[in-house]
C-alpha positions in Angstrom: -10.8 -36.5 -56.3 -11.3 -34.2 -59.5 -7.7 -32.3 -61.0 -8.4 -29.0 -61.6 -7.6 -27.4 -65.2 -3.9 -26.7 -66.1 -2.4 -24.1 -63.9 -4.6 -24.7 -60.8 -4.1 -27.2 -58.0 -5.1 -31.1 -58.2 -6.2 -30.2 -54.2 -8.1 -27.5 -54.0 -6.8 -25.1 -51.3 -10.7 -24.9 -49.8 -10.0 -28.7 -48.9 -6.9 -27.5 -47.1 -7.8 -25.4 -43.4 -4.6 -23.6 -43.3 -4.6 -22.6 -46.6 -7.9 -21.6 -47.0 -7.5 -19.8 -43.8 -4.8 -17.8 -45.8 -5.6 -17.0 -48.9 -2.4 -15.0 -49.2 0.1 -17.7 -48.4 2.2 -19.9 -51.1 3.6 -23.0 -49.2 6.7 -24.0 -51.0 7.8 -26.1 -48.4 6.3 -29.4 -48.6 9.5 -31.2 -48.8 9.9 -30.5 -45.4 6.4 -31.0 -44.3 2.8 -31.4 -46.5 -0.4 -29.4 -45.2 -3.2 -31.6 -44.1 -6.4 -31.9 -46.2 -9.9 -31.7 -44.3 -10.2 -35.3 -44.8 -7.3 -36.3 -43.1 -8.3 -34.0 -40.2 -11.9 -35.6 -40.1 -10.0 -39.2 -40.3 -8.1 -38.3 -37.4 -10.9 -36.6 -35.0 -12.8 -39.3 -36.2 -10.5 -41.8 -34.4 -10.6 -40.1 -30.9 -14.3 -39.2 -31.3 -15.9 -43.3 -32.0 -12.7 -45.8 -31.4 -10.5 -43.9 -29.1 -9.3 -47.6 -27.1 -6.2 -49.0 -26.9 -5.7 -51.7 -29.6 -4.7 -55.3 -29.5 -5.1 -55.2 -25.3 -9.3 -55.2 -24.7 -11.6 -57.5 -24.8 -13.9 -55.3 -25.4 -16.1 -53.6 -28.4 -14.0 -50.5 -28.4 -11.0 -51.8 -28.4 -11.6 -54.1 -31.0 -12.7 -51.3 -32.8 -9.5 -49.9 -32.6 -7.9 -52.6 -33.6 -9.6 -52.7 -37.1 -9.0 -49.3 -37.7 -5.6 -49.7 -37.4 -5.6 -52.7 -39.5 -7.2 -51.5 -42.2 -5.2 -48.5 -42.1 -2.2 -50.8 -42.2 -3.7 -52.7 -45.2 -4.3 -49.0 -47.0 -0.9 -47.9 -46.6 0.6 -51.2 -47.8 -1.6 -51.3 -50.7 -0.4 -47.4 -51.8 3.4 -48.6 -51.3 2.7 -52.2 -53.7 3.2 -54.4 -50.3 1.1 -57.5 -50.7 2.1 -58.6 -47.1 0.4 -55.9 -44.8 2.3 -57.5 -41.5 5.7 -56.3 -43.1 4.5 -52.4 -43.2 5.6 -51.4 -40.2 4.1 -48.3 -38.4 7.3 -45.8 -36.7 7.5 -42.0 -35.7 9.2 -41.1 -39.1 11.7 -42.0 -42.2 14.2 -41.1 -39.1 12.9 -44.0 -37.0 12.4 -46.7 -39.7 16.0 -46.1 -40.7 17.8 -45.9 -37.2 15.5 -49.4 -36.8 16.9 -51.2 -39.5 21.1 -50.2 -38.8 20.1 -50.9 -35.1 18.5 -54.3 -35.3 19.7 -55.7 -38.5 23.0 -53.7 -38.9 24.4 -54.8 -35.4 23.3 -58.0 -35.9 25.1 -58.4 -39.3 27.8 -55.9 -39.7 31.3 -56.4 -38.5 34.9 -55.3 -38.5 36.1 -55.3 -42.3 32.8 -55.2 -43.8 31.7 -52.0 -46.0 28.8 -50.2 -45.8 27.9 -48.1 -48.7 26.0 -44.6 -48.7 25.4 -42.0 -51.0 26.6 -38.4 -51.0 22.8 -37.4 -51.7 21.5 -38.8 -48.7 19.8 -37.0 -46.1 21.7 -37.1 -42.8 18.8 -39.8 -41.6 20.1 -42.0 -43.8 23.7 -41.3 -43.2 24.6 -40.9 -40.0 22.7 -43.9 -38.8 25.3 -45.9 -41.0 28.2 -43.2 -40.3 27.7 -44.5 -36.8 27.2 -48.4 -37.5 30.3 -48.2 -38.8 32.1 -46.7 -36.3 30.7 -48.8 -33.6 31.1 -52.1 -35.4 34.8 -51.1 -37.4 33.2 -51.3 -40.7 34.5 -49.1 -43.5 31.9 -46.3 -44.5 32.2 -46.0 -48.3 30.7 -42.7 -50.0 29.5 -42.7 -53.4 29.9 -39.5 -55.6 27.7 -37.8 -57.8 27.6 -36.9 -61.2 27.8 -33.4 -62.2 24.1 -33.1 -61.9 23.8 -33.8 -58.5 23.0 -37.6 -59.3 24.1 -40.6 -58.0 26.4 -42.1 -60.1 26.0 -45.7 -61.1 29.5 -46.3 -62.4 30.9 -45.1 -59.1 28.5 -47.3 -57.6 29.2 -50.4 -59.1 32.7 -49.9 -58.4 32.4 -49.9 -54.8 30.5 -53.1 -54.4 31.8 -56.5 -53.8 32.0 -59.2 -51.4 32.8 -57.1 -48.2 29.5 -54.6 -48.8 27.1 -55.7 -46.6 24.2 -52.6 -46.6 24.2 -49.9 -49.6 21.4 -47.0 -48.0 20.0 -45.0 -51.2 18.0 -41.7 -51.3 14.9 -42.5 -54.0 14.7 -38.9 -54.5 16.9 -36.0 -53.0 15.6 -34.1 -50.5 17.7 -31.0 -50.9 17.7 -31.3 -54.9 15.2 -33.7 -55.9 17.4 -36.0 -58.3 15.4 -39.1 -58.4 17.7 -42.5 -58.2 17.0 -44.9 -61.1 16.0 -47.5 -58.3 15.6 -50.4 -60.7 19.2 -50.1 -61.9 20.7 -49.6 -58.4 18.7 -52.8 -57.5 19.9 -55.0 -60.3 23.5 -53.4 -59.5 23.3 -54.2 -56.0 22.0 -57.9 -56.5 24.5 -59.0 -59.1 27.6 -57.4 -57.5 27.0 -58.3 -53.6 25.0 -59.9 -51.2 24.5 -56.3 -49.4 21.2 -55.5 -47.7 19.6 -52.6 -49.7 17.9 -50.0 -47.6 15.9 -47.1 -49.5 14.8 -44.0 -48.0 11.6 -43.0 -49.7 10.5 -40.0 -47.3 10.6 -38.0 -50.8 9.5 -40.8 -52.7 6.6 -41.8 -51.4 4.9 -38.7 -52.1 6.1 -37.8 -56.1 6.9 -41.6 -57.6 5.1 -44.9 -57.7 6.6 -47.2 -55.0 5.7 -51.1 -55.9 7.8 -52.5 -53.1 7.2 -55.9 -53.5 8.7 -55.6 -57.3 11.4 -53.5 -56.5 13.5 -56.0 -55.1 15.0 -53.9 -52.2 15.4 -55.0 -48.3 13.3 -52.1 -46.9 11.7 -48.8 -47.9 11.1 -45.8 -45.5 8.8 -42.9 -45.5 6.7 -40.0 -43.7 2.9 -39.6 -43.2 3.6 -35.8 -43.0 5.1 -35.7 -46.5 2.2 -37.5 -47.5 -0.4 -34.9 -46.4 -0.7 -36.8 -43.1 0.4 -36.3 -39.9 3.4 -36.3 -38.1 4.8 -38.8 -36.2 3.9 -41.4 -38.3 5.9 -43.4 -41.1 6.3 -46.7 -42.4 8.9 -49.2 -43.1 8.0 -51.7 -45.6 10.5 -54.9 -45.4 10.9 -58.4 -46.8 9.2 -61.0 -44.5 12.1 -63.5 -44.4 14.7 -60.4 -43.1 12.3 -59.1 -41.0 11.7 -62.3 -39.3 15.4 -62.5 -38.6 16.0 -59.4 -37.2 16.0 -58.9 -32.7 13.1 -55.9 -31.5 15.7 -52.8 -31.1 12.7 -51.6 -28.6 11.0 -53.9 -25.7 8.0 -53.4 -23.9 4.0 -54.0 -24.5 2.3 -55.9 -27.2 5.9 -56.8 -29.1 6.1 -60.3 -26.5 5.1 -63.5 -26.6 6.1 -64.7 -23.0 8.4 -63.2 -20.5 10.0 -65.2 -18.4 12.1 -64.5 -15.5 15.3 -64.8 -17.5 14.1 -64.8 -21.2 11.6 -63.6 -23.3 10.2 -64.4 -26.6 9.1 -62.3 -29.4 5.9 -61.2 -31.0 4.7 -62.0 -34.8 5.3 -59.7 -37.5 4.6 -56.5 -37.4 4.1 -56.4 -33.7 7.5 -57.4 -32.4 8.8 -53.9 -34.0 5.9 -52.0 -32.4 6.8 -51.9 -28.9 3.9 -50.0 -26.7 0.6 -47.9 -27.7 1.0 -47.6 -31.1 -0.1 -44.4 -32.7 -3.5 -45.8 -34.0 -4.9 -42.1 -34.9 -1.6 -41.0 -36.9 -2.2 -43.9 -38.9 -5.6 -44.5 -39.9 -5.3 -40.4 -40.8 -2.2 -41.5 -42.8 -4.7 -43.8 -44.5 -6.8 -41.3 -45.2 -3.5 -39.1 -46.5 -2.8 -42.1 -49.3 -6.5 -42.5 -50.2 -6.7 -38.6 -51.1 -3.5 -39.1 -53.0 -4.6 -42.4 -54.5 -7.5 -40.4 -56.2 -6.1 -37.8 -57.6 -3.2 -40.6 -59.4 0.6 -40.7 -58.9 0.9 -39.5 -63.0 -1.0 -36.4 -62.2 0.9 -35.8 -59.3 4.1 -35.9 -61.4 2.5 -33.8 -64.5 1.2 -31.1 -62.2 4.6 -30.7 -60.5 6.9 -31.0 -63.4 5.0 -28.2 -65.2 5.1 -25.6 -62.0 8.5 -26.5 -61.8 9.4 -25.3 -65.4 7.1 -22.4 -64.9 9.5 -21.6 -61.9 12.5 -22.7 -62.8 12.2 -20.6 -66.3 11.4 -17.5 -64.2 14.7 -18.1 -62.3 16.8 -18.5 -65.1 16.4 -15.2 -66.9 16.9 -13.2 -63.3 21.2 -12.4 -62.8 23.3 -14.6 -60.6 20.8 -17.6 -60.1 22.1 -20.9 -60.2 19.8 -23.8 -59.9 20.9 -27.4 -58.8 20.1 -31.2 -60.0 18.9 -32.7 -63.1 16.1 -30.9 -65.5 13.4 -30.0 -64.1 11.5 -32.9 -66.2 13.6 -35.4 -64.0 13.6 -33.8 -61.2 10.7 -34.6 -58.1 8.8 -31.0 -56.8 12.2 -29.2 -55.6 13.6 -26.1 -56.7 16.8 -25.6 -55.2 19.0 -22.6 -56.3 21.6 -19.9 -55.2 21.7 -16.2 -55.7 24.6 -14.3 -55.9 25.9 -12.7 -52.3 22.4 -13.2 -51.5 22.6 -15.6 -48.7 19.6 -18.2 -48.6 18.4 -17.1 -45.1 18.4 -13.2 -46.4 16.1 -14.7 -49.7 13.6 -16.7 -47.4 13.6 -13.6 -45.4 12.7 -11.3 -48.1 10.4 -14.4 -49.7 8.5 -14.1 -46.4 7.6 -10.8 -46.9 6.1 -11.6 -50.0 4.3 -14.4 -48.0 6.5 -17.0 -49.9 7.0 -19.9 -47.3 10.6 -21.4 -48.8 13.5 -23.5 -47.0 16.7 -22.0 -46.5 20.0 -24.3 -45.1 22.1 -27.3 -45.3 18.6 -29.4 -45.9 19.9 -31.7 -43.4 22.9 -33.1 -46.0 25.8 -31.5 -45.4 27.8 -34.1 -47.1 26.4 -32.7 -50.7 26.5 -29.3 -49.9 29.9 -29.7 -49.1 30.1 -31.9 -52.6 27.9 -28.4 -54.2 30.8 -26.6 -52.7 27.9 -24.0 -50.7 26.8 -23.6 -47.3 23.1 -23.6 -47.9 20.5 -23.7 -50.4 17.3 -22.0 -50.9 14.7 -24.8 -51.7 11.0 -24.7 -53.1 8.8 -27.3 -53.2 5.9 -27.8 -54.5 3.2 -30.5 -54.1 -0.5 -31.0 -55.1 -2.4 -28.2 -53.4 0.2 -25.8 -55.5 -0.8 -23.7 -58.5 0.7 -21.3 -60.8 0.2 -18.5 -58.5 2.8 -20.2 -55.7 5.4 -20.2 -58.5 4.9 -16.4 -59.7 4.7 -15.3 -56.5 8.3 -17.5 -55.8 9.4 -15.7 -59.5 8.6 -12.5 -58.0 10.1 -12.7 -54.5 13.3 -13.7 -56.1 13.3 -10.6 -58.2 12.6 -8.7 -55.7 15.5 -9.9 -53.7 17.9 -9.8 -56.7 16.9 -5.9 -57.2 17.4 -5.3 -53.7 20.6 -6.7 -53.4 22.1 -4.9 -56.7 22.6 -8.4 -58.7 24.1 -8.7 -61.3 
């Protein structure tokens, strides 16, 4: 995969159907969901159209062929996420999934009355109220770490709340509804020397901006999305250690995650099968594969460059219009998410007006209320950008807001 020159996309928007199809259209909403790239399509049709069996259950050639597409897609993905152990990459629906997995099976297993478990007020609600919930079932004590003034996790606050009761601390690697990135290395080394706590990242937003070397990071699990990854939905991974996963009971029984079943008992499948219960999604993964091969070639430091600059170009745009305020770190240290305010301009009324200048935006509580609550607002209006975006996506977003800031008599 060839970048383009400064100013234009790293994907060309002819290797995109939808977009090409629209020549008109600026997605800024790819932290919600990523458009798919012709080569993840072909990936995917080519699936159905030459190993369309079911894997791990025939005998025969086409299943088999089935079964090494999904392994090598399994091997591609952990390779992109820095897992050396392919059999602890686990395939689930989503982020959603991988994270309800781990408070199911290892949280119920583990947590109890008096224990803490330890969120961030940054998290998306998938990685909150799976916890929120833990702990009211099991009697735990949910502890909530602030931010700093720039919408940042704070890591004095942090380290205060650890200690020998904390038994899972669930971190956001980058904000969905901001995109403040969390120094991950710092919360690991924070987490290991002040507790014994099971450390759960949720890299839906990660995955996609920021190099994720899993086996050196030194956390319990990481969770993300094929469909923020230019794949498709209903498809995501959880990477794990091998000696917690081992540990941990199946939260879901049926095909291919057995050994024996017995009339009374059964017994449990090797790793990663006993967490992959049923026909597994074979063609969402090996077009995920596909997803982290385009991305591999055009390079994670490209990625980050290319956004980084279209943010600024944005975010400068914003600045000088009245009654804008824009939310998280600097835009140098923030992931592809522009999230901002206008003054009695509610967000739905901006995406509204953005629409019309066929500016695709997100407008709402970004699933996390708990910091918009903390932002003291009832929505944001969010861009986002990703690799298929160019210069022209953030005029046109420039524009739109202007437009909308006229309209309404700002300022």
């Amino acid at each position: 995969m060839t970048a383009t020159t400064a100013g234009g996309a790293l994907l060309p928007r002819d290797q995109v159907p939808l977009l090409a199809a629209h020549p008109g259209l600026h997605y800024l909403d790819s932290a919600a969901t990523t458009q798919k790239p012709l080569a993840v399509l072909d990936a995917e049709r080519a699936f159905y159209s030459t190993a369309n069996a079911n894997p791990h259950r025939g005998a025969y050639a086409l299943s088999v062929a089935a079964t090494d597409a999904l392994h090598d897609a399994r091997a591609a993905v952990a390779r992109f996420l820095g897992v050396g152990d392919p059999a602890c990459c686990l395939f689930t629906r989503g982020t959603t999934e991988a994270l309800n997995l781990v408070a199911r099976s290892w949280g119920e297993a583990h947590v109890r009355a008096g224990d803490e478990v330890v969120v961030t007020a940054l998290e998306h609600h998938a990685n909150f109220v799976p916890w929120q919930q833990l702990a009211r079932r099991t009697g735990a004590t949910l502890r909530i770490v602030p931010l700093t003034a720039r919408q940042e996790v704070d890591l004095d606050a942090l380290a205060a709340v650890l200690g020998a009761r904390t038994r899972v601390v669930a971190v956001t690697h980058v904000s969905n509804a901001v995109g403040a990135v969390t120094p991950l290395e710092a919360v690991v080394a924070l987490v290991r020397a002040r507790s014994d706590a099971l450390l759960v990242v949720d890299g839906a937003q990660g995955a996609p901006h920021l190099p994720v070397a899993f086996d050196a990071l030194g956390a319990d699990f990481y969770a993300c999305s094929g469909h923020k990854l230019l794949g498709p939905m209903g498809v995501g991974v959880l990477a794990g250690r091998r000696a917690v996963l081992e540990a941990m009971p199946p939260w879901h029984h049926g095909g291919d995650m057995i050994e024996v079943v017995g009339d009374e008992d059964s017994t449990w499948n090797v790793l990663p099968h006993r967490f992959e219960a049923g026909t597994p999604n074979a063609a969402g993964a090996v077009a995920l594969a596909a997803a982290v091969r385009v991305l591999e070639g055009i390079g994670v430091p490209a990625i980050r460059a290319h956004e980084v600059a279209l943010l600024a170009r944005a975010e400068a745009r914003l600045q000088a219009l009245p009654g804008v305020t824009i939310y998280g770190p600097p835009a140098a240290e923030r992931s592809g998410v522009l999230s901002f305010t206008v003054d009695g301009v509610h967000p739905h009324d901006l995406a509204t007006i953005l629409d019309q200048h066929g500016v695709c935006i997100r407008a709402g509580h970004h699933c996390a209320q708990p910091l918009m609550r903390r932002l003291e607002v009832p929505a944001t209006a969010r861009a986002s950008f990703y690799v298929y975006s160019d210069e022209a996506d953030a005029d046109a977003l420039a524009d739109g807001v202007a437009d909308a800031v006229r309209l309404f008599g700002v300022g």
